[in-house]
C-alpha positions as MATLAB code, in Angstrom:
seq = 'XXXXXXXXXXXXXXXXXXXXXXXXXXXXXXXXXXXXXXXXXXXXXXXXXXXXXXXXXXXXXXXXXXXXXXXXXXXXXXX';
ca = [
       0.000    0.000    0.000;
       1.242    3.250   -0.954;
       0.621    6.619    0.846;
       0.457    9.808   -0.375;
       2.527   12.433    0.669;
       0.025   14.729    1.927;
      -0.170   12.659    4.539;
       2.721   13.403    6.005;
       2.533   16.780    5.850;
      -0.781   17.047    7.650;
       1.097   15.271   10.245;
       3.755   18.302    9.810;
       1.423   20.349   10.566;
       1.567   23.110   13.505;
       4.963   20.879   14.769;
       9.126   21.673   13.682;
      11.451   18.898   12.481;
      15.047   18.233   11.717;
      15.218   16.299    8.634;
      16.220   13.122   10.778;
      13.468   13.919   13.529;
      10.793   14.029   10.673;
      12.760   11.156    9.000;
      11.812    9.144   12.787;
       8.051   10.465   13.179;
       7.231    9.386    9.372;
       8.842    5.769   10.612;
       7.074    5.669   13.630;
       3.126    6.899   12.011;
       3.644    4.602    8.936;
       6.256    2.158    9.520;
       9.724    1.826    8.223;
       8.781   -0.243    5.156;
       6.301    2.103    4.216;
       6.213    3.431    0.381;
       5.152    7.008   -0.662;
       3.248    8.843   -3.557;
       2.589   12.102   -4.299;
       0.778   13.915   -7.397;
       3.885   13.312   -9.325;
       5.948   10.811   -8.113;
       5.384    7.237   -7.003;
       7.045    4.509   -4.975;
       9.317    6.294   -2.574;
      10.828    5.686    0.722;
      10.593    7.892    3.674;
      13.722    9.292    2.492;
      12.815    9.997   -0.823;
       9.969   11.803    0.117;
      11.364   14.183    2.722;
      13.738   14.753   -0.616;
      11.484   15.293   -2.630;
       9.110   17.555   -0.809;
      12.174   19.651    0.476;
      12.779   20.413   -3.322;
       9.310   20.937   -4.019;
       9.488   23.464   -1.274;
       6.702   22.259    0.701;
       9.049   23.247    3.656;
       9.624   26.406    5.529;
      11.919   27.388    8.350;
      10.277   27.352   11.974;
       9.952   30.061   13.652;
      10.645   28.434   17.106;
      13.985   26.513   16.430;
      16.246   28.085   13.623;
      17.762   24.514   12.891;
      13.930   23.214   12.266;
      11.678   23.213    9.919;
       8.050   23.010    9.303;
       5.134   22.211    6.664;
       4.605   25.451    4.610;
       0.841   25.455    4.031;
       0.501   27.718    0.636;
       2.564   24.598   -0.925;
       0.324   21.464   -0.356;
      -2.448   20.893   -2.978;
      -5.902   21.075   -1.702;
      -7.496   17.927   -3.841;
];
């Protein structure tokens, strides 16, 4: 089964992450094994994704913890 990525960042959302902190919650929600789509890409890892979505720029700095980052809302598709 393959999840799409919006997933995870609804789970972003209103929380900051390191790449390797988001890298552990996305493991510990959906499981280490777990494969990833999105609107435009398909069968990716939890690594892949965070990749991916990072270059997409569905990220944007936190305003809490400078070294964090968070989901940036104007960025995920609303379908």
């Amino acid at each position: 089964m393959s999840i799409h990525g919006h997933e995870v960042l609804h789970m972003m959302d209103g929380n900051s992450y390191t790449e390797a902190s988001l890298l552990n919650a996305i493991n510990d929600k959906f499981g280490a094994d777990a494969r990833f789509h999105t609107c435009s890409q398909s069968d990716m890892n939890a690594e892949q994704l965070i990749a991916f979505l990072k270059a997409k720029g569905k990220f944007k700095p936190s305003v809490a913890h400078e070294s964090e980052f968070t989901v940036n809302n104007k960025k995920i598709c609303k379908h």
